[in-house]
C-alpha positions as CSV (number, residue, x, y, z in Angstrom):
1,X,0.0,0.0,0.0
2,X,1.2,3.3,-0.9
3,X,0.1,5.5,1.6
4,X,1.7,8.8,1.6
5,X,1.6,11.2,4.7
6,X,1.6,15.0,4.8
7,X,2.6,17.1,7.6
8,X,2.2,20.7,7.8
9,X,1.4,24.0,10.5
10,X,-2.2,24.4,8.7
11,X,-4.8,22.2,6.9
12,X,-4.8,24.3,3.8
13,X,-0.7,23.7,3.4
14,X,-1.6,20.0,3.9
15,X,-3.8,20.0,1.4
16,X,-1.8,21.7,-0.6
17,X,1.1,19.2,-0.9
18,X,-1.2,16.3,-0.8
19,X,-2.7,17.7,-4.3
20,X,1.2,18.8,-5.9
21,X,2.3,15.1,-5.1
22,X,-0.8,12.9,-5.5
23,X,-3.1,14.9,-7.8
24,X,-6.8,16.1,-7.1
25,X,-8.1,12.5,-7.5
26,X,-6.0,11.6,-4.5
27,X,-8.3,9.8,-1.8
28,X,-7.6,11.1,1.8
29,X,-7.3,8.1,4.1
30,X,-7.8,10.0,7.8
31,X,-6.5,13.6,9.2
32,X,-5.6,14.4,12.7
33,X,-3.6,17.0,14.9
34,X,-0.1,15.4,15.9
35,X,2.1,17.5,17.9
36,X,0.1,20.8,17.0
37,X,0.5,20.0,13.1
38,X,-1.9,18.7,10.8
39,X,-0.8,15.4,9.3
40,X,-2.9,13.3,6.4
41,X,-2.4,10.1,5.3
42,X,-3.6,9.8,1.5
43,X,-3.6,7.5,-1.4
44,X,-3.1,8.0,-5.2
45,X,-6.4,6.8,-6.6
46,X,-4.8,4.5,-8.7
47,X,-3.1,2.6,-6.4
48,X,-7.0,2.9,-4.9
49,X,-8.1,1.0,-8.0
50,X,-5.2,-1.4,-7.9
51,X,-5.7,-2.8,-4.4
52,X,-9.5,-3.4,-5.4
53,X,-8.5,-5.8,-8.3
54,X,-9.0,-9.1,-8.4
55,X,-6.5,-11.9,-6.7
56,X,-5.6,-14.8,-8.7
57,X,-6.9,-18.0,-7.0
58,X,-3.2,-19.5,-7.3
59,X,-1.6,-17.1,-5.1
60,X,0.2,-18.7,-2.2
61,X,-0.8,-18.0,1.1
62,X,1.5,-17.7,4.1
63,X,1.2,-20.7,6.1
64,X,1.5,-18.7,9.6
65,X,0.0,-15.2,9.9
66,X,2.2,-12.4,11.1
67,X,1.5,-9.2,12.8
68,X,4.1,-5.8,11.5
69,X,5.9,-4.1,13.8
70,X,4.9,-0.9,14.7
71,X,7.4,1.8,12.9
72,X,8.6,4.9,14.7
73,X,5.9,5.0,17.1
74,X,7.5,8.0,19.0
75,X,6.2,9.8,15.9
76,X,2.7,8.9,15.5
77,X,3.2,6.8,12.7
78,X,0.7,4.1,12.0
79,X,1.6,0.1,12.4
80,X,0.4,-2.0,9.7
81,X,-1.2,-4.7,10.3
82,X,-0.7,-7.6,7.5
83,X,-2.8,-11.2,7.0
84,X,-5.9,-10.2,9.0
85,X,-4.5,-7.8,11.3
86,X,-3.9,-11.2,13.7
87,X,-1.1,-11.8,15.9
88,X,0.1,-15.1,16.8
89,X,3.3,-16.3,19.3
90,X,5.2,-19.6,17.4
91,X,3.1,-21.8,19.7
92,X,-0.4,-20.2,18.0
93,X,-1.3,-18.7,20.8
94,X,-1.9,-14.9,21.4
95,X,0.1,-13.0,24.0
96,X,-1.0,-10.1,26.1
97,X,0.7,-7.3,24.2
98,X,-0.3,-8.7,20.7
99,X,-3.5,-8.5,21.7
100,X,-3.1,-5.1,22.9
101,X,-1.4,-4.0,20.1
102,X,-4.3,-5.3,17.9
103,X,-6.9,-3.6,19.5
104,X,-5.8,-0.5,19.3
105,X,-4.4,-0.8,15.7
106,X,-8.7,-1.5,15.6
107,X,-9.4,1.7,17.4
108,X,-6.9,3.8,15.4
109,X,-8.7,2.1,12.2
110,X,-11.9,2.7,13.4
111,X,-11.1,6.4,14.5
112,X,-9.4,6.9,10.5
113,X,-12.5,5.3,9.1
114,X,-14.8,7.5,11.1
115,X,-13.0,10.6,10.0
116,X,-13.1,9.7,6.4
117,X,-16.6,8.9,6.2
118,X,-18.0,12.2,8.5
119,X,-15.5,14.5,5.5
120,X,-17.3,12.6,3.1
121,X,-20.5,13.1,4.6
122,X,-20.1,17.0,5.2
123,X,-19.0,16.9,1.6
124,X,-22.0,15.3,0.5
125,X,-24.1,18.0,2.5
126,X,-22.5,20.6,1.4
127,X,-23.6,20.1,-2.6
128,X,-26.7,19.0,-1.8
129,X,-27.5,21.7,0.9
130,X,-25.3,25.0,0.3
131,X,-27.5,26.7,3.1
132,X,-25.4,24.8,6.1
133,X,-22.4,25.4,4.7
134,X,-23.2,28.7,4.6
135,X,-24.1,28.7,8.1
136,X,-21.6,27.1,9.1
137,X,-18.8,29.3,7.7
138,X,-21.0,32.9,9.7
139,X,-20.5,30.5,13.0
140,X,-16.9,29.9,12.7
141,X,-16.2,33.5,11.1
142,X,-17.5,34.6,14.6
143,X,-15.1,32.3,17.1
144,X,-17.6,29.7,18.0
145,X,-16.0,26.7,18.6
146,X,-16.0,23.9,15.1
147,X,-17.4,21.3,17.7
148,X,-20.5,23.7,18.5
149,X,-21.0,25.1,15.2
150,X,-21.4,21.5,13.6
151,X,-23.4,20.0,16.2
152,X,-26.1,22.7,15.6
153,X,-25.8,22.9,11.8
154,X,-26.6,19.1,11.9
155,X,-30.2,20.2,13.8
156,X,-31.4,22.6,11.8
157,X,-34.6,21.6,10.4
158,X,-35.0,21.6,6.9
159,X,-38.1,24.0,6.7
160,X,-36.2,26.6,9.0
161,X,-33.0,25.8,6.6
162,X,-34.9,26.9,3.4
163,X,-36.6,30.2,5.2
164,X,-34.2,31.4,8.0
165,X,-31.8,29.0,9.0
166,X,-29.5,31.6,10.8
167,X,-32.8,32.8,12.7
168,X,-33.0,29.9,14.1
169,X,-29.2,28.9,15.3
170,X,-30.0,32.8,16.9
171,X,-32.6,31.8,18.6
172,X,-30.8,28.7,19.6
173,X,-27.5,30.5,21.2
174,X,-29.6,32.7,22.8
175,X,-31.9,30.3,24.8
176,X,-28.7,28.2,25.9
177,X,-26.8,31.6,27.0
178,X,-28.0,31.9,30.9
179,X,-27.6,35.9,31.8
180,X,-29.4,37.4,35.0
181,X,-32.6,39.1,34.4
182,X,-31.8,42.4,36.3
183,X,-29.4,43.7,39.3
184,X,-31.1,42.9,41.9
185,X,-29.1,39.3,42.3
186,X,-26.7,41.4,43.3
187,X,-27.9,45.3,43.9
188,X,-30.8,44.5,45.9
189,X,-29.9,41.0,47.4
190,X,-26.2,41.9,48.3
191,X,-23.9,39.3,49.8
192,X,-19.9,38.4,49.8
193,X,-18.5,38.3,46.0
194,X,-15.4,37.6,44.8
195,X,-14.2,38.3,41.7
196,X,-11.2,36.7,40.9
197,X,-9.6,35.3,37.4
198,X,-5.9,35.6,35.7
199,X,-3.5,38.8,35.2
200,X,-5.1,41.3,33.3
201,X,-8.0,40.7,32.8
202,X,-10.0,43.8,34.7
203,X,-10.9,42.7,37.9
204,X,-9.8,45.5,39.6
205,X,-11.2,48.2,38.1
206,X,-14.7,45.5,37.2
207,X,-14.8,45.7,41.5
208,X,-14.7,49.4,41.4
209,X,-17.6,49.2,38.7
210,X,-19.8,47.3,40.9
211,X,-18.8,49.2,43.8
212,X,-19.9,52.7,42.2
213,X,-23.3,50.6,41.1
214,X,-23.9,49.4,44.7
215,X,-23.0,53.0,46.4
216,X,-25.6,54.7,44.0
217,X,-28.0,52.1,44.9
218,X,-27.6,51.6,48.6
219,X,-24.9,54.2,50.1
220,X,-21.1,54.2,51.1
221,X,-22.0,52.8,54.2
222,X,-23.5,49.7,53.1
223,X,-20.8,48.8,51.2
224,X,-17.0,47.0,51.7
225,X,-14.3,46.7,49.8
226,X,-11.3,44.0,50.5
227,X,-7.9,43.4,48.2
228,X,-6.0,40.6,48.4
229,X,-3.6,41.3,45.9
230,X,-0.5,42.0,47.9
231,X,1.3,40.7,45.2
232,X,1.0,43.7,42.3
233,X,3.1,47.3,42.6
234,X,0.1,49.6,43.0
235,X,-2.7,47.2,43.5
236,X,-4.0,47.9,46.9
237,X,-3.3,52.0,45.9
238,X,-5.8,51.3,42.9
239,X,-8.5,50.0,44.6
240,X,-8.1,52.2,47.6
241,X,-8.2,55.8,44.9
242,X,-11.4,54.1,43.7
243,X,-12.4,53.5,47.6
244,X,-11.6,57.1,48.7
245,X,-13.0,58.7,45.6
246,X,-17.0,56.7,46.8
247,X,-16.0,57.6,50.4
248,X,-15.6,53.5,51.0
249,X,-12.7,52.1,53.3
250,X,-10.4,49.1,51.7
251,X,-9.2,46.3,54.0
252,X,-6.1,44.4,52.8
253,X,-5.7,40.8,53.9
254,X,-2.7,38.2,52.9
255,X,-4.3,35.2,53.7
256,X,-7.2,32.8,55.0
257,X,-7.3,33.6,58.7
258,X,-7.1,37.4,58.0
259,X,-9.9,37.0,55.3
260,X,-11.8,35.5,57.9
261,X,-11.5,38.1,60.7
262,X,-12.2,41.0,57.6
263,X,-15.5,38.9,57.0
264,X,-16.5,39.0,60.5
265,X,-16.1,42.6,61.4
266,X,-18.0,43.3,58.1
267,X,-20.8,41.3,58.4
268,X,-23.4,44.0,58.6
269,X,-22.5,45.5,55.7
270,X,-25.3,45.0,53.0
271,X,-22.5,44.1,50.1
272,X,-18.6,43.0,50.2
273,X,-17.0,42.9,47.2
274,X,-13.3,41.4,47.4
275,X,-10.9,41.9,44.9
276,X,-8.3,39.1,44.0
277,X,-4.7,38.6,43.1
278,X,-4.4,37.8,39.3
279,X,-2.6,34.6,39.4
280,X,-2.4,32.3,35.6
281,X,-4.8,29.5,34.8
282,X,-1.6,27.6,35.2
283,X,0.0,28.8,38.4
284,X,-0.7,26.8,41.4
285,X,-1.6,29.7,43.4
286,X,-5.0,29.1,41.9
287,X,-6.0,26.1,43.7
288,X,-4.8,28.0,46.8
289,X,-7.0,31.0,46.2
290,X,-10.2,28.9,45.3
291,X,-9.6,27.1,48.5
292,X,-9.4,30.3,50.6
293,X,-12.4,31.8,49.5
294,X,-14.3,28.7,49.4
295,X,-12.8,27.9,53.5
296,X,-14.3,30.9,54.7
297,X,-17.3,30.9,57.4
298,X,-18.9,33.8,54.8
299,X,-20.8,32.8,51.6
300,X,-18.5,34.2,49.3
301,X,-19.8,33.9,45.4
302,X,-17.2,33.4,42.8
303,X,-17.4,35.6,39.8
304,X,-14.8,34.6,37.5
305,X,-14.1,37.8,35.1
306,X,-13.0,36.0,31.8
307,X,-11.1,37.8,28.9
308,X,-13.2,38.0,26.1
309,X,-10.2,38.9,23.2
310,X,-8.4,35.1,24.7
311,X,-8.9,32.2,22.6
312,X,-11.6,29.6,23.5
313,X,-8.6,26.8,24.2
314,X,-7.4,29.4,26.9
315,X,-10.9,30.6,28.4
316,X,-11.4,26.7,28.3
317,X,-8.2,26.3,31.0
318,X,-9.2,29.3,32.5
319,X,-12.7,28.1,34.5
320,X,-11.3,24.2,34.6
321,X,-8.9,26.2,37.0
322,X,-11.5,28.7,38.4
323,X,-14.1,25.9,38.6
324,X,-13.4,24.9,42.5
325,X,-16.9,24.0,44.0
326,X,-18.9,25.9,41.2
327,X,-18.9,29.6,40.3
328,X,-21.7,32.0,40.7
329,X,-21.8,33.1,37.2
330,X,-19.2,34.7,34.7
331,X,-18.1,38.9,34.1
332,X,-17.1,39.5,30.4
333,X,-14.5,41.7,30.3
334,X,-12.6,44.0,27.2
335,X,-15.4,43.5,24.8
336,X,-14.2,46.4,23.4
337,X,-11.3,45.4,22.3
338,X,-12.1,41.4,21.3
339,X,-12.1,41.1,17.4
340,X,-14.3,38.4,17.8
341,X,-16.5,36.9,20.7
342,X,-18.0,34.1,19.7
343,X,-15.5,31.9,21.9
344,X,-16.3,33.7,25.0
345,X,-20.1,32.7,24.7
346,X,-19.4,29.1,23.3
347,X,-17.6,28.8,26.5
348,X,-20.1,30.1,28.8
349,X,-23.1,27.8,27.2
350,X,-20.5,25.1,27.1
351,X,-19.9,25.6,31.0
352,X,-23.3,26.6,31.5
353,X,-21.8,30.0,33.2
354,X,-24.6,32.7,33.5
355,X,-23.6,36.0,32.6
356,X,-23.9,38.7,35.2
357,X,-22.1,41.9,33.3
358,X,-20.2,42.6,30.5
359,X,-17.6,45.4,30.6
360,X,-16.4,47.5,27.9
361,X,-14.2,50.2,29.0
362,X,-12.2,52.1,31.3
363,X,-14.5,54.1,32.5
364,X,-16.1,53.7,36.3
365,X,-18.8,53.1,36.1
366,X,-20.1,54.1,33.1
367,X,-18.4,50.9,31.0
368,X,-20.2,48.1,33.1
369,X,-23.4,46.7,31.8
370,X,-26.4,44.1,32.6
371,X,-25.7,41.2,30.2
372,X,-28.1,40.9,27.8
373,X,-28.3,37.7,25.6
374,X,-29.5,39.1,22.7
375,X,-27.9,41.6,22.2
376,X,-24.6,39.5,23.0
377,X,-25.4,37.1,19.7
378,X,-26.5,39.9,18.1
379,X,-23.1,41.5,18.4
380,X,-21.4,38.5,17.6
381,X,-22.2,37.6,14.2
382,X,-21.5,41.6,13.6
383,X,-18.4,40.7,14.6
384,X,-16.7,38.5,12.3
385,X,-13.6,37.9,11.0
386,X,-13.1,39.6,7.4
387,X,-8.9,38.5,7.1
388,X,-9.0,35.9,4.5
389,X,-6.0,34.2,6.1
390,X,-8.4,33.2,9.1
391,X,-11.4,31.9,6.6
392,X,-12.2,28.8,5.5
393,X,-11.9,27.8,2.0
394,X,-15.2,25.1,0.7
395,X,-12.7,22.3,0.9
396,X,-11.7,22.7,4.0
397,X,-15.0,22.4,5.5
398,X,-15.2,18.8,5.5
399,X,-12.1,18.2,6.9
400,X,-12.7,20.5,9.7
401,X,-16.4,18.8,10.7
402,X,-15.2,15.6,10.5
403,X,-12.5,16.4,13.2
404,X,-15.1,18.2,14.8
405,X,-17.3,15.4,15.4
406,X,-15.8,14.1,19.1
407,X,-16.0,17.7,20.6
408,X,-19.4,18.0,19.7
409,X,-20.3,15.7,22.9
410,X,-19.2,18.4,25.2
411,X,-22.3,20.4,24.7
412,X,-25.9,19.6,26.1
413,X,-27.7,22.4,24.0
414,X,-31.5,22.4,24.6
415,X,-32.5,22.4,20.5
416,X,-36.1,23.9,21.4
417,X,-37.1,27.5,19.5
418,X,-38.2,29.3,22.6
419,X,-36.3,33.1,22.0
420,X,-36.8,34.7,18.3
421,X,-34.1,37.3,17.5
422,X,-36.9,38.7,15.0
């Protein structure tokens, strides 16, 4: 068998080669991501043709059946598996690592034969019905993930597809985006919150936000402020200018047992909002601070502020990290400045995070808004990629549903048309 393989940073370089060696006729035999590069196994479509012909009757046939050993499996490279893909010791008896290497030569066939047919499929679907591809290409133009942008594609019903297929993936995102109806979660009902999240993102100047919102509503004497981020030139200084400036008084604390004691002397305050050291999605610090909050004898709520110009694969590691015991909800913050922020909401209906605010400024407190759903789709498909090195090309459509098939189980959308975008 003369199966060639192509490696490259992108699918459309793939691609590329594959056609410049083998020819457009060249049948693709699986596609997959091995050490961040794309890599395709393919097959001229003659030697297609050649390994369907008929075997002459008189051929001789091994008398005991061997397996291939696997070749520079370091790399990725596939085993072959000759005479039935069956492994036999001398004595005709199977071993415990044949048999393991059998089955999961099976599993990597059945994983290349899965891919091949869902490209083919998509292919198929995208003659016969232009309208999802279409579709499909507005979702990924806006940063939803491939995963969720397939697996509602594939549900759109046909009469919807022929009048307002879009419409309905709207309505769709919108009735799986959770936001809170109005402030009084957290204006009216108060409580301990904690916003916390990585470097950068805005929680600092989000808390003063809130805090100007909450003094408006309810007085400086209702509400507290507390920093923990010891850490940062300037970061107490921030929060206390903001403090002084709405006539409210900032407690530092370090750790835990000081946390605990600033929780106690504030406990008839009407609202506390504590801001957090930035510490990386990666750092272990983060474990720490989740476990502080979550030790104390106050119910602090978690508001995780999440970055809405980062990638999804980085918002994805961001709340796996932030996650703890569960978060109260979700602050976007910078949507002023995100190109794109379709992977900020595919992650919040993926995590099932409800939306408190979204923030979109400098400004205090002007640049802090209720979240509202519609208008966040709405704003999303405005927003769209329009560099033609980050679109997808017709032919690379396939390709990217049928590795997009797998991620698709990650969501649990509710498919029913309840919210109409008009």
């Amino acid at each position: 068998m003369n199966v060639r393989k192509f490696s490259a940073n992108t699918s459309r370089e793939a691609i590329r080669m594959l056609r410049d060696t083998l020819g457009s006729d060249a049948v693709i035999l699986s596609n997959r991501i091995v050490n961040g590069r794309v890599e395709i196994l393919a097959m001229a479509d003659e030697a297609i043709s050649s390994i369907s012909s008929p075997v002459s009757v008189d051929a001789p046939v091994p008398a005991t059946p061997k397996f291939a050993p696997r070749a520079n499996s370091d790399s990725g490279a596939d085993a072959t598996l000759l005479n039935d893909s069956v492994a036999y010791k001398n004595d005709g008896n199977f071993s415990v690592s044949d048999m393991s290497d059998v089955m999961s030569e099976i599993r990597s066939m059945r994983g290349m034969l899965e891919s091949q047919l869902a490209e083919l499929s998509w292919a198929n679907t995208q003659k016969r019905q232009p309208q999802k591809a279409e579709i499909l290409r507005e979702m990924l133009a806006t940063g939803f993930s491939a995963s969720l942008s397939r697996y509602l594609v594939d549900k759109v019903p046909e009469g919807e597809l022929a009048s307002n297929g879009m419409g309905w993936i709207k309505s769709i995102l919108a009735n799986n985006l959770a936001t809170i109806t109005n402030e009084s979660e957290i204006l009216e009902k108060g409580g301990i919150y904690a916003l916390v999240g990585p470097t950068g993102v805005g929680k600092t100047t989000t808390t003063a936000k809130l805090a100007a919102r909450c003094v408006m509503r309810h007085g400086p004497a209702n509400l507290a402020l507390i920093t923990t981020d010891a850490y940062r030139i300037g970061g107490y200084e921030q929060l206390r200018i903001y403090g002084k400036i709405l006539g409210v008084m900032v407690h530092s604390v370090k750790d835990e047992a000081e946390l605990r004691i600033a929780l106690s002397e504030l406990k008839n305050k009407h609202t506390v909002l504590i801001d957090t050291v930035g510490v990386g999605q990666r750092d272990k610090m983060v474990t720490e601070q989740v476990a502080m909050l979550s030790g104390c004898d106050g119910n602090v709520k978690r508001l995780l502020c999440l970055n809405s110009t980062s990638t999804g694969e980085t918002l994805s590691e961001v709340v796996r990290a932030y996650q703890g015991n569960g978060l109260a909800g979700c602050i976007l913050t910078k949507l002023d400045e995100a190109a794109t922020i379709g992977g900020v909401l595919d992650i919040a209906i993926r995590q099932k995070l409800s939306i408190y605010y979204v923030a979109s400024g400098q400004r205090v407190p002007e640049d802090l808004h209720l979240a509202n759903k519609l208008y966040l789709i709405d704003r999303a498909f405005k927003l769209k990629r329009e560099t033609a090195a980050f679109k997808f090309l017709d032919d690379e459509l396939p390709m990217l549903m049928a590795n997009a098939g797998l991620g698709s189980r990650n969501y649990s959308i509710d498919s029913r048309k309840e919210v109409s975008l008009g």
